[in-house]
N, C-alpha and C positions, 0 to 999 in steps of 0.2 A: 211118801218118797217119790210115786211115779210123777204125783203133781209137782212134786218142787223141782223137776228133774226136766219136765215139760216145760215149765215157768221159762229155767231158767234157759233151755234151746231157744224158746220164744224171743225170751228178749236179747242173747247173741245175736240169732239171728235177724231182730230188730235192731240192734246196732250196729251191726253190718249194712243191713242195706242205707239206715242213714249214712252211715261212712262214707258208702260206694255213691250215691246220690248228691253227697257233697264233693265229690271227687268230680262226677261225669257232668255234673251242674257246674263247675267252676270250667271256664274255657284256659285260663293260663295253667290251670294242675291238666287237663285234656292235652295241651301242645305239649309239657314235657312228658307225659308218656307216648302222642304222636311221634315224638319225634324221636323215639329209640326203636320204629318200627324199624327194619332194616330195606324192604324195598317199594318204591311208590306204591306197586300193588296192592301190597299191605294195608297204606293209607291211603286208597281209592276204596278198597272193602271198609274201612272204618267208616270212612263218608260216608257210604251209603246205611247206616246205622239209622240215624235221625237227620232232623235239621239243624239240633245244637252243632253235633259233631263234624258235618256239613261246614260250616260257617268255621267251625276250630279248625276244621282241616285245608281250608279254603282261602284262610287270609294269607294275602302276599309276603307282609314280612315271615307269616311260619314259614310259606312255604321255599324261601328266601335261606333260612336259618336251615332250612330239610335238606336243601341240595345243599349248603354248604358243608356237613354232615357227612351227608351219602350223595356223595359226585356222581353224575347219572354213569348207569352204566354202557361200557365202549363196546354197543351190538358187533359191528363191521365196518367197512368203510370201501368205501366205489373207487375203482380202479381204472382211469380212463385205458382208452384197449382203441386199434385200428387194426380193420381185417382189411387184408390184400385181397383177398378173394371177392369180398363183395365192397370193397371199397367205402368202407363206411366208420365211423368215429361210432364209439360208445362207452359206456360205463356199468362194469359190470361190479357186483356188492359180493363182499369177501366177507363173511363173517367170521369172528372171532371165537373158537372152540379151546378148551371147553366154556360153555355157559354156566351158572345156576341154574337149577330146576326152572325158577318163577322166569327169568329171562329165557329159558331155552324154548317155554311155550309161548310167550310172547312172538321171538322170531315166528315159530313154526306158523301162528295165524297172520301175519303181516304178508305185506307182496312188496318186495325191496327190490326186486327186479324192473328195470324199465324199460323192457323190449316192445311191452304191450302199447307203446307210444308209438304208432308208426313214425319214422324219422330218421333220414338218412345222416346225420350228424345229432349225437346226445351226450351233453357237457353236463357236470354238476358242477354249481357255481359255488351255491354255500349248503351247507347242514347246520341246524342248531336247533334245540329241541324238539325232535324229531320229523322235525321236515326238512324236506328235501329243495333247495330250490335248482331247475334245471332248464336248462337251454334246447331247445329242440330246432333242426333244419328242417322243413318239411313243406312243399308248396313252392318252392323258390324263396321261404322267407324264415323269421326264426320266427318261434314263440317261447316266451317264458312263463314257467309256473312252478307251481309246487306241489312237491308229490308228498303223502302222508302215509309212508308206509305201514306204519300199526292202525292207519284207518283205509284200508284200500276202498273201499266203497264209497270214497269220494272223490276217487279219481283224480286227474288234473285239474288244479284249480287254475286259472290261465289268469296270468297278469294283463291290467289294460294296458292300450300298446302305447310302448316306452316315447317318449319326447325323443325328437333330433333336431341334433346342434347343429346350423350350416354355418361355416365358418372355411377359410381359407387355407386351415392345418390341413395336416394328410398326418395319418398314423397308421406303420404298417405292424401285421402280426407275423411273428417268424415260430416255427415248431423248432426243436431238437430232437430229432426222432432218431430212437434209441434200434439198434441192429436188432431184428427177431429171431427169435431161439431155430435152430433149423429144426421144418416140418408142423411146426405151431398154424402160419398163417397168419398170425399176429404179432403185434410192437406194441411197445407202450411210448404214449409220446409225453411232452410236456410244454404248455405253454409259455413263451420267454413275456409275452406285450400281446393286450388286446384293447381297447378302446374303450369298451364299458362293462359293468359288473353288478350283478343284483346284491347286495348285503342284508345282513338282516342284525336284528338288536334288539335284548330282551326290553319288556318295557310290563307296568302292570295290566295291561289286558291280553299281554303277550305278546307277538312279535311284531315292531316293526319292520318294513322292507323301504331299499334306499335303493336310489340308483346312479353311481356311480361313473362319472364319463370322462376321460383325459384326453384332452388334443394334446400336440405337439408340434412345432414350428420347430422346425431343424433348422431352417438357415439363421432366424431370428435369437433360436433358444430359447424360445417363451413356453410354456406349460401353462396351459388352462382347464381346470375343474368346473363342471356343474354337476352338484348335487340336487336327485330330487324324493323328494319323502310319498309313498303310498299313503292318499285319504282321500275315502270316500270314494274309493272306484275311480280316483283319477292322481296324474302325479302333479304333485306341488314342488317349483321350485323352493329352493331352499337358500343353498349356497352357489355364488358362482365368482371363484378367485385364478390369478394368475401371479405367476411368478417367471421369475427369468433362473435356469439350469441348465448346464451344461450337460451333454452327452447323456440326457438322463435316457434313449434307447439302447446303449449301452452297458447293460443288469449283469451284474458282480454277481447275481444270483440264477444260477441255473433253475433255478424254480421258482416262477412270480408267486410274492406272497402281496395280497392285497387283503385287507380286514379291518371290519371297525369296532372301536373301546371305548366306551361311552360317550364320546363327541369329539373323536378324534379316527380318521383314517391314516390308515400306514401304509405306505406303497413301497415295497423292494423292487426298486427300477434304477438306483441310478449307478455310477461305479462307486464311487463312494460314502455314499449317503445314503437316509431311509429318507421318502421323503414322507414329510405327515401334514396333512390339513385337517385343523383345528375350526368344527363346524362353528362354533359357540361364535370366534372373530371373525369367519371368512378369511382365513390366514396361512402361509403354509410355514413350515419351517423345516428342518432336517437333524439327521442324528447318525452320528458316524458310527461306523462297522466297529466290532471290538477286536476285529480281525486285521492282520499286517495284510498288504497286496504284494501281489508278486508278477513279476514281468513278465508277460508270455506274447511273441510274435507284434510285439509295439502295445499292446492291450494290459491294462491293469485285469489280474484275475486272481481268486481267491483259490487258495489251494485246499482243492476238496470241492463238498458244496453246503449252501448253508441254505436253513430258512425257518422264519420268523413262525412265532404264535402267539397269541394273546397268554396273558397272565393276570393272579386277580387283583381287582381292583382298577386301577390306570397301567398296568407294567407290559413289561414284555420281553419276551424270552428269544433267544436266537441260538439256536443248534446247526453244529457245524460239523460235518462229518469229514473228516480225511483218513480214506483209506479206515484203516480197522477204529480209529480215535472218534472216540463221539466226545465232543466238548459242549456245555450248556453252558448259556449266560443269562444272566436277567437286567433287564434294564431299573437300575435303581436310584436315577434321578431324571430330570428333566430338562437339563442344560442342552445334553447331546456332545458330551466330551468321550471320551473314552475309557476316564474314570469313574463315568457313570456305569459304562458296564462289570457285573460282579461274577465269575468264572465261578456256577455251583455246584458243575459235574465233568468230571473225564473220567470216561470210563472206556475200557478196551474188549474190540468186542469181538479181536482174533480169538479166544480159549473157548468164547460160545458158539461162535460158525463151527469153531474143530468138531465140538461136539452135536453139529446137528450136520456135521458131514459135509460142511460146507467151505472149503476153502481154495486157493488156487489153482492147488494141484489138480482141480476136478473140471478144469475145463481146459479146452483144447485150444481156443481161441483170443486171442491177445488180445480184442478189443471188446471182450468182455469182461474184461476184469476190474472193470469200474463197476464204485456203489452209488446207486442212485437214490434220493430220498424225495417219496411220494407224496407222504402225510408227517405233518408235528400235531399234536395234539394240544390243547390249553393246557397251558403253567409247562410246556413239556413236558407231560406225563408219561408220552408213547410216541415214538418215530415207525413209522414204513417205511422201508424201504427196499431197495431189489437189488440182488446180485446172484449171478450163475445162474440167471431162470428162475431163480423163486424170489416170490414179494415176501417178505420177513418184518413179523411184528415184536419190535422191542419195549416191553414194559421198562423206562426208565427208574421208576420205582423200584419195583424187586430186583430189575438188572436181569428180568430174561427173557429169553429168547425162541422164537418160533415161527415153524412155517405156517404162511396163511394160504399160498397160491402157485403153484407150480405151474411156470409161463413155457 
């Protein structure tokens, strides 16, 4: 009996391991168990297993199907900042509490701060998987690069230096610089127009970077784009088109959004139009507000404030804050009519400030009683924004609400 008893452990457990061997041998039965891991960590510890697993964990389309799965997760987000005391622009990174365990160790070994740049002026221009690309003043000149915060011991990677357009336009930059809390020493500003901008866009050996440049001829009304693509250590023209627009320095949007979607950038600069150039034709064309305007002082202006984000696939989302009312749209064709736009949230966000103690009554000062909106997130999943002295993070998803940063 102990033989037959032995036998038969033997050959379970030889049919197990064939089983398990057919299993970790086949790469499509490996992706769908990869891909119920819950965080990349996870599936960076798998990788390191073998080469099979390597190679299952590693292909672009899994890793394509992973993120759309498990959307990365929202570390923080950098907060431009001006001190009066030392005169100086910066960006300071506000993490979002609580984390996960596997994400909260993550933060703790990364360096997301970017003081250690000497640089009397430091801008972040874009983020997307997890780099940082940033503008630094320093010398009398800027430099651009990219900071890799969960790889700090690469330090700044320093972009080569950018092409310039000589041309006849002038294009000026204007700030709205928001009143500072008394005793802080600090404001939060926001860019209305600047002239050029680093982008980036996923791709399969991972990112590329663009650089984005708009003149403007005011008395003409002309707008001219050159696009140029990062290869090989140097930049390549790409695109370079012009269009004729009216008062496009004139922005409906208290917050420039500038961004690019698969071969398409979107520029919120004009008063009533998005404008978009379409890299593929060298073309531009436009797409109206889903929002009414409203008269103020001779000037069309949108009541509240609004601003663009990417959404998946080709689309795009516009969030409009008035006062307590947050309204989401999605852009759901490509005409650029107004029935393209689809209204697929209003939500009210006076009963969650009551509850984080946050409302009128709690300030003394009349012209702080405006809401400002810092960050939208893709597909609008999550708004910043600030009011009464605190930067407030709203999960549009679950619908709540929280302090990130007390100004």
């Amino acid at each position: 009996m102990e033989v037959k008893r032995k036998t038969e452990e033997f050959t379970l457990a030889a049919a197990s391991t064939a089983a398990i061997s057919l299993v970790i041998g086949d790469c499509d039965l490996l992706r769908e168990i990869f891909i119920r891991l819950g965080f990349p960590t996870h599936l960076v510890r798998a990788a390191a297993v073998c080469r099979r697993w390597l190679r299952a964990a590693s292909d672009p389309a899994f890793l394509r199907r992973f993120r759309d799965i498990h959307p990365p997760c929202l570390l923080g987000i950098y907060i431009s900042t001006f001190s009066i005391s030392h005169s100086r622009f910066g960006a300071d990174f506000v993490p979002i509490l609580p984390q996960p365990p596997e994400v909260s160790a993550l933060v703790r070994r990364g360096r997301f701060g970017l003081d250690s740049y000497a640089s009397r002026s430091t801008c972040v221009m874009d983020c997307r998987n997890s780099r940082v690309v940033v503008n630094l003043f320093r010398d009398g000149d800027f430099t651009y690069g990219v900071h890799s915060p969960l790889h700090p011991s690469r330090g700044l990677v320093t972009f080569p230096r950018l092409p310039t357009i000589v041309t006849g336009f002038t294009v000026c930059t204007a700030y709205r610089v928001r009143r500072p809390n008394r005793g802080t020493g600090s404001l939060r500003f926001t860019t209305w127009f600047d002239s050029g901008y680093v982008l980036s866009k996923e791709c399969d050996n991972g990112l590329a970077y663009f650089w984005f440049e708009l003149d403007y001829c005011d008395n003409k009304e002309i707008a001219t784009a050159h696009v140029y693509k990062l290869q090989d250590d140097a930049w390549s023209l790409q695109v370079s088109a012009t269009t004729k627009i009216s008062k496009l320095l004139a922005s409906a949007l208290n917050v420039l959004t500038v961004f690019l979607v698969d071969d398409k950038i979107y520029v919120g600069i004009t008063v009533h139009n998005i404008l978009v150039l379409d890299l593929t034709s060298s073309t531009f064309s436009t797409i109206k507000y889903p929002i009414k305007h409203l008269i103020s002082m001779n000037m069309l202006v949108f009541d509240g404030e609004i601003m663009l984000s990417r959404a998946n696939g080709s689309g795009l989302c516009l969030v409009h804050l008035n006062k307590f009312q947050l309204h989401v749209w999605l852009l759901t064709g490509c005409d650029g009519h107004m029935g393209d736009w689809l209204l697929i949230n209003t939500i009210c966000l006076r009963d969650l400030c009551a509850n984080l103690k946050i409302s009128n009554s709690t300030t003394e000062d009349e012209h702080d009683r405006d809401i400002y909106i810092h960050e939208v997130g893709d597909n609008a999943e999550f708004v910043f924004f600030q009011m009464h002295g605190y930067v407030l993070y709203f999960d549009v998803r679950s619908s709540s609400l929280q302090k990130t940063l007390a100004m």
